[in-house]
C-alpha positions as a Markdown table, in Angstrom:
| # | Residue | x | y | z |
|---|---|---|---|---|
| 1 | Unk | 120.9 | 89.8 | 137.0 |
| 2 | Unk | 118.8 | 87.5 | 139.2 |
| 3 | Unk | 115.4 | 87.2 | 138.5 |
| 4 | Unk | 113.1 | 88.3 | 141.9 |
| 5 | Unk | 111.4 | 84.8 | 141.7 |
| 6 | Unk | 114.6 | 82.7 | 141.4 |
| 7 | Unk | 115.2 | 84.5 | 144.6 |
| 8 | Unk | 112.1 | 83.8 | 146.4 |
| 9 | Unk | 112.7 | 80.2 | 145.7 |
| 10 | Unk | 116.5 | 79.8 | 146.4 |
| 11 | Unk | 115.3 | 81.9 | 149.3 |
| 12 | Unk | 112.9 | 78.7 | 150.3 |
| 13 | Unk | 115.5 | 76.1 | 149.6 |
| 14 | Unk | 118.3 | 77.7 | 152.3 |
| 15 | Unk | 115.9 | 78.8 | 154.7 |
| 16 | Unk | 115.3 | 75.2 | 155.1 |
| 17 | Unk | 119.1 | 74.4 | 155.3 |
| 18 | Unk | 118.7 | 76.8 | 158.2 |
| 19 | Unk | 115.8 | 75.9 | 159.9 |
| 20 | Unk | 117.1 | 72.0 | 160.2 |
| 21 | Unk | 120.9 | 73.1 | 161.2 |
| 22 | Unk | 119.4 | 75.1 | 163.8 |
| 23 | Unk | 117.5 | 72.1 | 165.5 |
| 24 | Unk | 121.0 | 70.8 | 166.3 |
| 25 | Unk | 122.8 | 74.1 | 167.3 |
| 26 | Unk | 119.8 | 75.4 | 169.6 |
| 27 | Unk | 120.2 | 79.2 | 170.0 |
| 28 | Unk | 122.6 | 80.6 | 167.1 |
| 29 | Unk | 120.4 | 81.1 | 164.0 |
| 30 | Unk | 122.3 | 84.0 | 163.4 |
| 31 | Unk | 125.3 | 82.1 | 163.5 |
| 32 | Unk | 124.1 | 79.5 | 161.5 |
| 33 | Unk | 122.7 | 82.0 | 158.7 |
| 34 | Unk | 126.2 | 83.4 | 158.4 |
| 35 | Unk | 127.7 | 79.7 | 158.0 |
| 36 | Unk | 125.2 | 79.4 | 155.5 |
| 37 | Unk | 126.4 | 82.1 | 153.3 |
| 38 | Unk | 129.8 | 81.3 | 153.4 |
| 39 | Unk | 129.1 | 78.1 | 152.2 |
| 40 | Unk | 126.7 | 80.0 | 149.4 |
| 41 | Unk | 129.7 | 82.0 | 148.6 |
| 42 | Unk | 132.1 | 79.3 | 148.1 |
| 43 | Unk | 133.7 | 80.3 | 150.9 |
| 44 | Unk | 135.9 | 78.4 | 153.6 |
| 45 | Unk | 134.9 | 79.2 | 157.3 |
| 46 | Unk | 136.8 | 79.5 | 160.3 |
| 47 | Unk | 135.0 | 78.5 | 163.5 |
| 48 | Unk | 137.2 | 80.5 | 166.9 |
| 49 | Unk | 135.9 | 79.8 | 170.2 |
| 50 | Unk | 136.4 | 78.3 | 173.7 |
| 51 | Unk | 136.4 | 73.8 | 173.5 |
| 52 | Unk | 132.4 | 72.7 | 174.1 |
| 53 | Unk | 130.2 | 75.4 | 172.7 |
| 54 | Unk | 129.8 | 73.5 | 169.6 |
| 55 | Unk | 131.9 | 74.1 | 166.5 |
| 56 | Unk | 132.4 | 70.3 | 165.6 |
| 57 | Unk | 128.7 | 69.7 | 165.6 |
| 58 | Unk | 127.9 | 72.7 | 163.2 |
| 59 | Unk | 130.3 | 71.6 | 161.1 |
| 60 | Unk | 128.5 | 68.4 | 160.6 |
| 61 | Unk | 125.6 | 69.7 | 160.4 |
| 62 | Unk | 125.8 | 71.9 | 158.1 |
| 63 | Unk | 127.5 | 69.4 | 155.8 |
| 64 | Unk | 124.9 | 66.8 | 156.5 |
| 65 | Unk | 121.7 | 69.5 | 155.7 |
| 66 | Unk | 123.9 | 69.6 | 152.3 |
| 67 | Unk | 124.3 | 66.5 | 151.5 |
| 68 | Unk | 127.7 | 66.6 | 150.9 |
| 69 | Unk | 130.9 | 64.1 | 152.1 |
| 70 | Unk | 132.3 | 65.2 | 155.2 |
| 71 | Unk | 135.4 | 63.8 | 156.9 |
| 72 | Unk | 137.4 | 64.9 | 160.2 |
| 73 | Unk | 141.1 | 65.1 | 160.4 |
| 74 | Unk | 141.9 | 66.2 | 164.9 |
| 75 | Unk | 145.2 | 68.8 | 164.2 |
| 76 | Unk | 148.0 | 68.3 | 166.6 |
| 77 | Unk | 151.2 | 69.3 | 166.7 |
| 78 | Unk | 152.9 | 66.1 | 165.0 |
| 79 | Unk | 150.2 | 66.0 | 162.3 |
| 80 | Unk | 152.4 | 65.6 | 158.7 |
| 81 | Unk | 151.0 | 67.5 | 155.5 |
| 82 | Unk | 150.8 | 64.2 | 154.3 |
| 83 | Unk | 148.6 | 62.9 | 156.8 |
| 84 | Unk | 146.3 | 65.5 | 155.5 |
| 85 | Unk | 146.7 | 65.5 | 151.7 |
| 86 | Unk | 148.0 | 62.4 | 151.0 |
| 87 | Unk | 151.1 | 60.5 | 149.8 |
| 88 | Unk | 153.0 | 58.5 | 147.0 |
| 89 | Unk | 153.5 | 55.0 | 147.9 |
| 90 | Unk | 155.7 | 52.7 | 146.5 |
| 91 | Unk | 153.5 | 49.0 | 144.9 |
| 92 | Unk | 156.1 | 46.2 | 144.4 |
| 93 | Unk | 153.4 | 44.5 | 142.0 |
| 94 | Unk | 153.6 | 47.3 | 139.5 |
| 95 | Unk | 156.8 | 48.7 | 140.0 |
| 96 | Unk | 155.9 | 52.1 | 140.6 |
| 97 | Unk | 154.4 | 54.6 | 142.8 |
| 98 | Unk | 151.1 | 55.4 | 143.1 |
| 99 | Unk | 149.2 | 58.6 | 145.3 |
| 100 | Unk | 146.9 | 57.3 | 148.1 |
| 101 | Unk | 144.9 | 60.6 | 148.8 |
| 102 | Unk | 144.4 | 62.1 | 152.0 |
| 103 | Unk | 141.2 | 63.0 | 154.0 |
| 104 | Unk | 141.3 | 66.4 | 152.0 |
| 105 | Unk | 139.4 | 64.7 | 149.0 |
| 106 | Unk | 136.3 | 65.2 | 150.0 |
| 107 | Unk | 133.4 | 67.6 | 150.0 |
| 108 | Unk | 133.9 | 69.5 | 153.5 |
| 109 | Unk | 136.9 | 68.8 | 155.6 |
| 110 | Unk | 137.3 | 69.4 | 159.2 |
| 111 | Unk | 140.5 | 71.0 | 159.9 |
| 112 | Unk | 139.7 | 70.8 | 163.8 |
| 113 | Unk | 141.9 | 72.8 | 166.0 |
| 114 | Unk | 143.7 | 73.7 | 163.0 |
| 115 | Unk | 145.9 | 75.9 | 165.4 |
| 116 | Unk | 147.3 | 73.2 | 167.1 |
| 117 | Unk | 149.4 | 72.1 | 163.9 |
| 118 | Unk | 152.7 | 73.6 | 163.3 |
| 119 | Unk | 152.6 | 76.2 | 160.4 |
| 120 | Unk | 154.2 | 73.8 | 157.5 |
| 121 | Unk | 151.1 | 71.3 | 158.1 |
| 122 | Unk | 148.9 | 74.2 | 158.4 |
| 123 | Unk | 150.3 | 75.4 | 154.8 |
| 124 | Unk | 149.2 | 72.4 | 153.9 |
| 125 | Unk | 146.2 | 73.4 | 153.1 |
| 126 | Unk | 147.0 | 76.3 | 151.1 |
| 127 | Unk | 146.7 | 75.2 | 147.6 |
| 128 | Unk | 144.0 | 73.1 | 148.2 |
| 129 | Unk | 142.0 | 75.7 | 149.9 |
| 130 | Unk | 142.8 | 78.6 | 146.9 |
| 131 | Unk | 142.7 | 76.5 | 144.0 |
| 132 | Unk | 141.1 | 73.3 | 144.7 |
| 133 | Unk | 143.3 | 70.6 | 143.9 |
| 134 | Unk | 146.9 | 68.9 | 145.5 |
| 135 | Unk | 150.2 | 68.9 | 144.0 |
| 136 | Unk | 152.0 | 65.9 | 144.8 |
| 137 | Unk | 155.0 | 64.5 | 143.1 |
| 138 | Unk | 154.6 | 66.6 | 140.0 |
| 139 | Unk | 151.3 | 65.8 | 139.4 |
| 140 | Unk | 148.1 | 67.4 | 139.7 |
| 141 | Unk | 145.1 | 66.2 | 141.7 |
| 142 | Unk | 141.6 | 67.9 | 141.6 |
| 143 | Unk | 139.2 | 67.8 | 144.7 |
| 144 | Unk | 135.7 | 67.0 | 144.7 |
| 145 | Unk | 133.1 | 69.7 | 144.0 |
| 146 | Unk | 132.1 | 71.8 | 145.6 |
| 147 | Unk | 135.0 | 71.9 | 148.2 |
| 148 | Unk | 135.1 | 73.8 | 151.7 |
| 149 | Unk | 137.4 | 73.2 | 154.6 |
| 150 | Unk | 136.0 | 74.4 | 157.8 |
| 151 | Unk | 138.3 | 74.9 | 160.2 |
| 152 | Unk | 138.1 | 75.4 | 164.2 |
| 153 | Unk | 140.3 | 77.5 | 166.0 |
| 154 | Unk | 141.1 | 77.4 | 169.8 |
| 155 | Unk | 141.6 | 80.9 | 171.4 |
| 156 | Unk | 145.7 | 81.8 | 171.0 |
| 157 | Unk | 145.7 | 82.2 | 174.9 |
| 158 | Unk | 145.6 | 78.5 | 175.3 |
| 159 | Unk | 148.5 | 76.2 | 175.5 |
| 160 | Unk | 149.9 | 74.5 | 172.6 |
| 161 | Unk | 148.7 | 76.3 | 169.6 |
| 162 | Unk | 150.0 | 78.2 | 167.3 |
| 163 | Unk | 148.7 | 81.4 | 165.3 |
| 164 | Unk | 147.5 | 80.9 | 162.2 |
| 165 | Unk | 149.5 | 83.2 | 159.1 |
| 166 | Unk | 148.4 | 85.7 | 157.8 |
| 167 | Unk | 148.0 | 84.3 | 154.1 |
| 168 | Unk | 146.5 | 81.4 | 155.9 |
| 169 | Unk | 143.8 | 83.3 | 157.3 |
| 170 | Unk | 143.1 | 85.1 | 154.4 |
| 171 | Unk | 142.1 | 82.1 | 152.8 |
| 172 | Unk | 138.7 | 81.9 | 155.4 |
| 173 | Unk | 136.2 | 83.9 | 154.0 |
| 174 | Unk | 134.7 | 84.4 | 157.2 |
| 175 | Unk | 135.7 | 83.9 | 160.5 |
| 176 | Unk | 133.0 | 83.3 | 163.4 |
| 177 | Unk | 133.0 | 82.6 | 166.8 |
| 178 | Unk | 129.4 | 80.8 | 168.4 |
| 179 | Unk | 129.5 | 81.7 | 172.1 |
| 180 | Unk | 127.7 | 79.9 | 174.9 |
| 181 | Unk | 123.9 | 79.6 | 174.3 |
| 182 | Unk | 121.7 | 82.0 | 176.4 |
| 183 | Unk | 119.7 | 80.4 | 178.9 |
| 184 | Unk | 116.6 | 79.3 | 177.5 |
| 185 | Unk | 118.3 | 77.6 | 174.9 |
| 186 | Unk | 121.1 | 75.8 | 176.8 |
| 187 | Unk | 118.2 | 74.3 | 179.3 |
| 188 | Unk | 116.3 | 73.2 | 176.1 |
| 189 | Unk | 120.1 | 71.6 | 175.1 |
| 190 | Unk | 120.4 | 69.9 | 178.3 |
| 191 | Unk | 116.5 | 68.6 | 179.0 |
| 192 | Unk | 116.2 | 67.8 | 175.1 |
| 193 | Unk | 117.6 | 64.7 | 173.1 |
| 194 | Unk | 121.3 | 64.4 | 172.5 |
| 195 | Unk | 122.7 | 65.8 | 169.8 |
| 196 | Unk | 124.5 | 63.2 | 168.0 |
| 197 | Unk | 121.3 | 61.6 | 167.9 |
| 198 | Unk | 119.4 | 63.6 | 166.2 |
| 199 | Unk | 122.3 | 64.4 | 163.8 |
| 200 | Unk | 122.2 | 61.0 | 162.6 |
| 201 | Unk | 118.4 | 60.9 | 162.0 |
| 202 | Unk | 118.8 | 64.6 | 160.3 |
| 203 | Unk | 117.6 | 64.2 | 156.7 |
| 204 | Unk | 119.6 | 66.6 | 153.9 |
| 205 | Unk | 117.5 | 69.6 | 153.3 |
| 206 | Unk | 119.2 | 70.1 | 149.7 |
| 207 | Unk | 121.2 | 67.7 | 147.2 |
| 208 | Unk | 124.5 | 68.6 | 145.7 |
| 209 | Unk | 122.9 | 69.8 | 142.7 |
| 210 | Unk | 120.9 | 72.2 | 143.9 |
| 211 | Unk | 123.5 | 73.4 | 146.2 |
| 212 | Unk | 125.4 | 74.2 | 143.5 |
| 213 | Unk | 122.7 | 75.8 | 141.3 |
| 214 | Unk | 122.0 | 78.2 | 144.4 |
| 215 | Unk | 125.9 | 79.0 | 144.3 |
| 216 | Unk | 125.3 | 80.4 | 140.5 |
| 217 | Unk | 122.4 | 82.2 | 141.8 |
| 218 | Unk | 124.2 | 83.9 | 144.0 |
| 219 | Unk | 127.1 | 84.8 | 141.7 |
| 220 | Unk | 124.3 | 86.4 | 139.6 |
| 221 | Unk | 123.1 | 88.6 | 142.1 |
| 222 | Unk | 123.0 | 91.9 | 141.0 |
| 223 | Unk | 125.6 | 94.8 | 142.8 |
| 224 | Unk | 124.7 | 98.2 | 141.4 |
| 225 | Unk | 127.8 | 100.8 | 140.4 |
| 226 | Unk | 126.5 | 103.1 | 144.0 |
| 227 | Unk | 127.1 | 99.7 | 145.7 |
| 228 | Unk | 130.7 | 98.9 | 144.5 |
| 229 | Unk | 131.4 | 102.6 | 145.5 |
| 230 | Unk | 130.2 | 101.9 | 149.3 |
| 231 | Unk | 132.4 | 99.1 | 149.1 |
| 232 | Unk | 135.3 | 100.9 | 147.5 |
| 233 | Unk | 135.1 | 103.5 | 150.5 |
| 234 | Unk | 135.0 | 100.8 | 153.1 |
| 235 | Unk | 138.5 | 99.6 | 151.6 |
| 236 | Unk | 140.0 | 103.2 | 151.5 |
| 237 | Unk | 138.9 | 103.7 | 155.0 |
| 238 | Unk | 140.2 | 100.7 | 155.9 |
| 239 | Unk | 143.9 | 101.5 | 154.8 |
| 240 | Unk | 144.5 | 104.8 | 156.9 |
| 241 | Unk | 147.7 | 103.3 | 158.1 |
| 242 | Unk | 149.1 | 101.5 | 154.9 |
| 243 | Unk | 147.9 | 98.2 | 155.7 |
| 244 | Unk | 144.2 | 97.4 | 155.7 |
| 245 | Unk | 142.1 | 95.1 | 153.1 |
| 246 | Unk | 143.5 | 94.1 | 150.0 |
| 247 | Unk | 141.7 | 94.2 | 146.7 |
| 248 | Unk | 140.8 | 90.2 | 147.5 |
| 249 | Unk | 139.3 | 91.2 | 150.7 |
| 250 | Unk | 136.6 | 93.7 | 148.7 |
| 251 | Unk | 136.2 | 90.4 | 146.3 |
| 252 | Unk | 135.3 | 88.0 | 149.5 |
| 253 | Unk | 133.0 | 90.7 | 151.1 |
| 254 | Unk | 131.0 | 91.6 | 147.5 |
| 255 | Unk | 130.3 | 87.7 | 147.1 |
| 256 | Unk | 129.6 | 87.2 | 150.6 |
| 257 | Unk | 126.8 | 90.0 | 150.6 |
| 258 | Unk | 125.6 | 88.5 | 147.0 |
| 259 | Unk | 125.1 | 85.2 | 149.0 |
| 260 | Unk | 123.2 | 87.3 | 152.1 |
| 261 | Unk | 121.2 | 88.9 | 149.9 |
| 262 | Unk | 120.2 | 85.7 | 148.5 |
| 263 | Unk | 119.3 | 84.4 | 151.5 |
| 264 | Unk | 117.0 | 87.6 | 152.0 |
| 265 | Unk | 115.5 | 86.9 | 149.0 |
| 266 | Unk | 116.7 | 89.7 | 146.8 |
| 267 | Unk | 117.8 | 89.9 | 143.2 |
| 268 | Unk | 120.4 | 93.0 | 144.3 |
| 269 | Unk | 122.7 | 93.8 | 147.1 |
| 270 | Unk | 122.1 | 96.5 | 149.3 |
| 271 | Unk | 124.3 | 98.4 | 151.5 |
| 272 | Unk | 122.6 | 96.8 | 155.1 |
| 273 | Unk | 123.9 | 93.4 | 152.9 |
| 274 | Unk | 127.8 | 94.0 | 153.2 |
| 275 | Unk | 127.1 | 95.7 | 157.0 |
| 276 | Unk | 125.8 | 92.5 | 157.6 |
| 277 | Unk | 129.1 | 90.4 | 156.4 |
| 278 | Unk | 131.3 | 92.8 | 156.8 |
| 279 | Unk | 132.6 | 92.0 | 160.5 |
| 280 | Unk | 132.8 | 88.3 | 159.8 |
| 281 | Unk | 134.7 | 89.0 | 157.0 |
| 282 | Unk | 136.9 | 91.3 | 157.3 |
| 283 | Unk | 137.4 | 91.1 | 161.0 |
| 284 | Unk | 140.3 | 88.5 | 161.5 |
| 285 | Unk | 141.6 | 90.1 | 158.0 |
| 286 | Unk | 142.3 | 93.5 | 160.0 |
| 287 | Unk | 144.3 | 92.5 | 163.1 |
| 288 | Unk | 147.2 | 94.0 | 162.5 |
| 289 | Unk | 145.7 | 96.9 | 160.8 |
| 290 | Unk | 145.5 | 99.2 | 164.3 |
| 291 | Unk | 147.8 | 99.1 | 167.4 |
| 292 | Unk | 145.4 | 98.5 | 170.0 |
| 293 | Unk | 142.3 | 97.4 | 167.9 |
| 294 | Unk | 141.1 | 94.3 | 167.3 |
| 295 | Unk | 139.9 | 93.7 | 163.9 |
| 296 | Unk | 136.6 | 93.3 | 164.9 |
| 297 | Unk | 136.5 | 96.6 | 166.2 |
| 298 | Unk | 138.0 | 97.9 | 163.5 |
| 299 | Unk | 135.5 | 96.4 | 161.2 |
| 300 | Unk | 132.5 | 97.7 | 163.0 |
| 301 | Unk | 134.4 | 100.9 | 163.5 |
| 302 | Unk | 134.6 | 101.4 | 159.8 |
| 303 | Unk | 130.9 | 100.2 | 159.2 |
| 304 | Unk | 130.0 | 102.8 | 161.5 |
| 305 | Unk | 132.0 | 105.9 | 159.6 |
| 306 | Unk | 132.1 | 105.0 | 156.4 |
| 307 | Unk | 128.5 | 106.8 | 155.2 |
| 308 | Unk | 125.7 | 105.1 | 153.1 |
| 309 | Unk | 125.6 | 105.8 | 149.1 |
């Protein structure tokens, strides 16, 4: 179990993450504090919203408060697998082939407009996004830790893209969408200094290291046996018509809420800890769970009946 004043102080550390993403993505703190704990979670995120409203910039952002790698690979629909992982390449000096690895070695990775690929290159991903490392050729490749792919994800009702699997989108841990700032911030975006610019003064709030070390904290945190039973009932509920979350899904939600209550500064998770992942998390999980329902609905619907331990 984490101890209360490890909390406190990882508590410090992010809130600092937070406070210096949020200088760059003006209005969506809450946003940002969910982003956050994905990340905490080891978690990969899934960004779904209109073109313009900002899901490139968080992404950088959030990588460069981190101080981690970053790199950007645009999705369209001619993109290769290869283009994204890598490839074998034939070195008449040697006689041989060798692997010339792809954008996806690196720290975060940018899948942008991922549903713009065709499903093989979005597939791609798969492997690397489950178990951290490429097969090419027989032979295994590790990626750099730690290792998150954030994806963003035009709506499906614009032309050209195509819907991401199922099994691919279980792979998110959370999906979110930002929304168009309200209007005090978006006059504070347009009268203050451009973003890009102050993204490239933005000093990391964290090293590596410690980003790592808050990970194990939050791994640590404490989820009583009355906890794991509100959770268990949130997953029966969930599966009134034969196909709701999976036993992974309860997995992604109880380390998610480990990593909000983290941020809080607790040593334990409490119930208002998984209401407060829950829709990211299992809301693009649950689409096809109810005719007429979108996931999100579903999610909050559940939240709302499923009664407190």
């Amino acid at each position: 179990m984490l101890p209360a004043t490890a909390a406190k102080s990882a508590q410090e550390q992010i809130e600092a993450v937070i406070q210096r993403v949020s200088r760059i993505i003006l209005g969506k703190e809450d946003v940002v504090r969910l982003a956050v704990t994905c990340l905490l979670a080891r978690g990969h995120l899934l960004l779904e919203d209109q073109p313009g409203v900002g899901k490139t910039m968080l992404s950088q952002a959030l990588a460069q408060a981190l101080g981690l790698g970053f790199r950007r690979v645009q999705f369209t629909s001619d993109l290769l697998p290869s283009d994204i992982l890598g490839a074998s390449i034939y070195d008449r000096d040697t006689a041989a082939f060798h692997f010339h690895r792809g954008p996806v070695f690196t720290q975060v990775l940018l899948a942008d407009e991922i549903n713009r690929a065709t499903p093989k290159t979005q597939s791609a991903l798969l492997e690397a996004m489950e178990e951290g490392k490429v097969t090419a050729d027989g032979s295994t490749h590790p990626l750099p830790e730690p290792f998150f792919v954030i994806a963003t994800q035009n709506p499906s009702t614009q032309v050209g893209t195509f819907m991401l699997p199922e099994s691919q989108l279980d792979r998110f841990l959370m999906r979110l969408a930002l929304g168009v700032p309200d209007r005090g911030a978006e006059r504070a975006l347009l009268e203050g200094q451009e973003r890009r610019e102050l993204l490239r003064t933005m000093e990391p709030a964290m090293s590596m290291v410690e980003l790592q070390q808050l990970q194990n904290q939050a791994r640590a945190v404490h989820a009583a046996p009355a906890l794991l039973d509100y959770l268990q009932d949130l997953l029966v509920a969930s599966r009134v018509q034969g196909h709701g979350l999976s036993p992974r899904a309860g997995l992604a939600t109880l380390a998610a809420s480990r990593a909000w209550a983290l941020l809080g500064g607790r040593a334990m998770v409490l119930p208002e800890d998984i209401q407060a992942v829950a829709v990211p998390v299992m809301g693009h999980r649950l689409e096809q769970a109810m005719d007429g329902m979108s996931g999100v609905e579903f999610a909050k619907q559940l939240i709302a009946g499923t009664p407190l331990p």
